[in-house]
TORMAR-425001 format. One record per residue (C-alpha): residue in one letter; x, y, z. Coordinates in steps of 0.05 Angstrom, whole numbers, plus 5000, padded with zeros to 4 digits. Example, Ala and Ser with C-alpha at 12.3 -4.5 7.8 and 13.67 -1.06 7.14 Angstrom:
2
a524649105156 s527349795143 
This chain:
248
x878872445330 x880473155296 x887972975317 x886972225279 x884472505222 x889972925221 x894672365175 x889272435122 x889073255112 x893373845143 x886774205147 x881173925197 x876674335235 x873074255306 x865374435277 x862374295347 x863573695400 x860473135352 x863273445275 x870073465242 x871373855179 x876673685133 x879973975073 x881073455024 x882673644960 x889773574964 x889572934997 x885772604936 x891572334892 x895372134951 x890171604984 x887871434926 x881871794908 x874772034953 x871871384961 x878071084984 x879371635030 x872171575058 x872870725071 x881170955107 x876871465147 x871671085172 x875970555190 x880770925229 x873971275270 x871970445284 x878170285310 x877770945359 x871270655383 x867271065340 x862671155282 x862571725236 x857971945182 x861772245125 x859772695077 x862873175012 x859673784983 x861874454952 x861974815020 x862674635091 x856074815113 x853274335062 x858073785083 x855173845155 x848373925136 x848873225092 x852872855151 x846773055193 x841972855151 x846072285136 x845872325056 x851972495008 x852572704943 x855472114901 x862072324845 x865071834807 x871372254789 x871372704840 x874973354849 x874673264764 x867073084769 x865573834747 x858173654769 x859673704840 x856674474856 x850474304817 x849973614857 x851573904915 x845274404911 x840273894888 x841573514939 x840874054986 x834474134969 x831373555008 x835673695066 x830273805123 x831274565166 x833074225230 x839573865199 x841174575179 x845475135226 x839775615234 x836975835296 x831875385316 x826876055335 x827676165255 x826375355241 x819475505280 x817676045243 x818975835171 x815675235198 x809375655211 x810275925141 x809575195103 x817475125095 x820474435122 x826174365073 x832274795044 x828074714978 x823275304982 x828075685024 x832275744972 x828075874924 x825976624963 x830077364948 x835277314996 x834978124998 x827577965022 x829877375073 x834677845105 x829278375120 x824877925148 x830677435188 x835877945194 x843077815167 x845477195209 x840076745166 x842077125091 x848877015112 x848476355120 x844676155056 x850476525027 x855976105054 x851175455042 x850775534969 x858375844954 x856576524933 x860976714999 x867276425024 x867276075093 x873475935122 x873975555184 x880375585225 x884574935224 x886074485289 x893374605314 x896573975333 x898873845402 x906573815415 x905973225464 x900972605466 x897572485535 x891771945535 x888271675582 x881871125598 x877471145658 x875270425669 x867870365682 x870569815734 x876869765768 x882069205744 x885868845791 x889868425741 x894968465688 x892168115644 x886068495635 x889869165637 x892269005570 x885769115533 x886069905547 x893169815540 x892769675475 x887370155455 x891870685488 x898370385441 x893670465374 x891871135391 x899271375404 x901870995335 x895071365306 x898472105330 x904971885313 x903971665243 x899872305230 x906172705242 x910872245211 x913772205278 x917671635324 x917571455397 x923771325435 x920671395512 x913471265537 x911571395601 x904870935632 x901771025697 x896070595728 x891670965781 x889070625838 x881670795863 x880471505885 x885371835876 x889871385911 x897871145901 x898970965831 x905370615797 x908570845732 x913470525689 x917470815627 x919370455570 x925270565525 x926470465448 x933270355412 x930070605354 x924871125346 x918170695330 x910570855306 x907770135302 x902369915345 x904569215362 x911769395374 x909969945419 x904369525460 x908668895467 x914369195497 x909969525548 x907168895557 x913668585575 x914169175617 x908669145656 x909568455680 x916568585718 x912869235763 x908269235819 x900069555806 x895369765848 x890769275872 x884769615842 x886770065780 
């Protein structure tokens, strides 16, 4: 997904296994604008087979924390929507401790002190916090609000594309072979078009039950290509000259 999301902005980060962080600001004008981007986004996730809540604030850790809580801070001209810091921590907040990344021994005892949300936590010295919690917690208010930067270290694309799908069941005909086919064909156009790349060779293998013989084909452009369809139906044509396991 991080490698998808990848056409949209040359910055995304891998948060933890079930968050993405991107940079967008210099995407904006490009795709049209943050709500536009957003609708792109969450289409691309659905056609991966997945759902995504997406969310924009001032700093990442507020981003995660609203995607978690599954609220966002609305901006009709966003980035020139100079209301989006003060949004951002009004929002925040409501936001309840758990959505937050503090240690969930702290979340207990702020809990035993009356405090549920980021509201009254914020409202406390942080000088006094950081006494009591130690530095991790003040830190992380810091970066929260913006008074400290927070830079998170951007994915790397890979060189090569290697996919895969493990059936739940096996397949022992052609026909039905092409469904993960062609979710394996979106997903390569998907990498390619995020590098602004084309395909001249692909290389498919079909594995047969545990670990046993498999069959592979290769199939050859003229042209370098990116498109889904063009890439899927001349694998398709493909396929039906070879031989396949019987169980795949």
């Amino acid at each position: 997904l991080a490698e998808a999301a990848y056409r949209y902005t040359s910055h995304v980060s891998l948060s933890e296994a079930n968050c993405l962080l991107m940079e967008m600001h210099a995407s904006l004008k490009l795709f049209g604008g943050i709500a536009l981007l957003c609708e792109n986004l969450k289409a691309l996730f659905r056609q991966l087979h997945h759902g995504a809540n997406i969310a924009i604030a001032h700093t990442p850790g507020a981003a995660l924390a609203f995607a978690r809580a599954g609220k966002s801070p609305v901006f009709k001209n966003f980035p020139t929507d100079k209301s989006i810091v003060s949004n951002s921590l009004n929002m925040l907040r409501d936001i309840p401790l758990e959505y937050t990344d503090l240690e969930s021994k702290d979340i207990k005892r702020l809990a035993d002190m009356g405090m549920f949300k980021l509201g009254k936590l914020l409202q406390l010295p942080r000088d006094e916090l950081g006494l009591r919690f130690g530095q991790t917690l003040q830190s992380y208010l810091a970066k929260l609000k913006g008074d400290e930067p927070d830079p998170r270290p951007a994915l790397i694309p890979n060189e090569t594309f290697i996919s895969s799908v493990n059936l739940i069941e096996a397949i022992s005909d052609k026909q039905t072979l092409l469904f993960p086919m062609r979710r394996l064909a979106f997903e390569l156009a998907t990498w390619l078009n995020a590098r602004q790349l084309g395909i001249k060779r692909l290389d498919w293998r079909f594995q047969s039950l545990r670990d046993g013989p498999y069959s592979e084909f290769q199939v050859s452009f003229s042209n370098p290509r990116f498109n889904t369809k063009h890439i899927f139906n001349v694998s398709k044509l493909k396929l039906e000259r070879i031989s396949i396991p019987n169980e795949v």
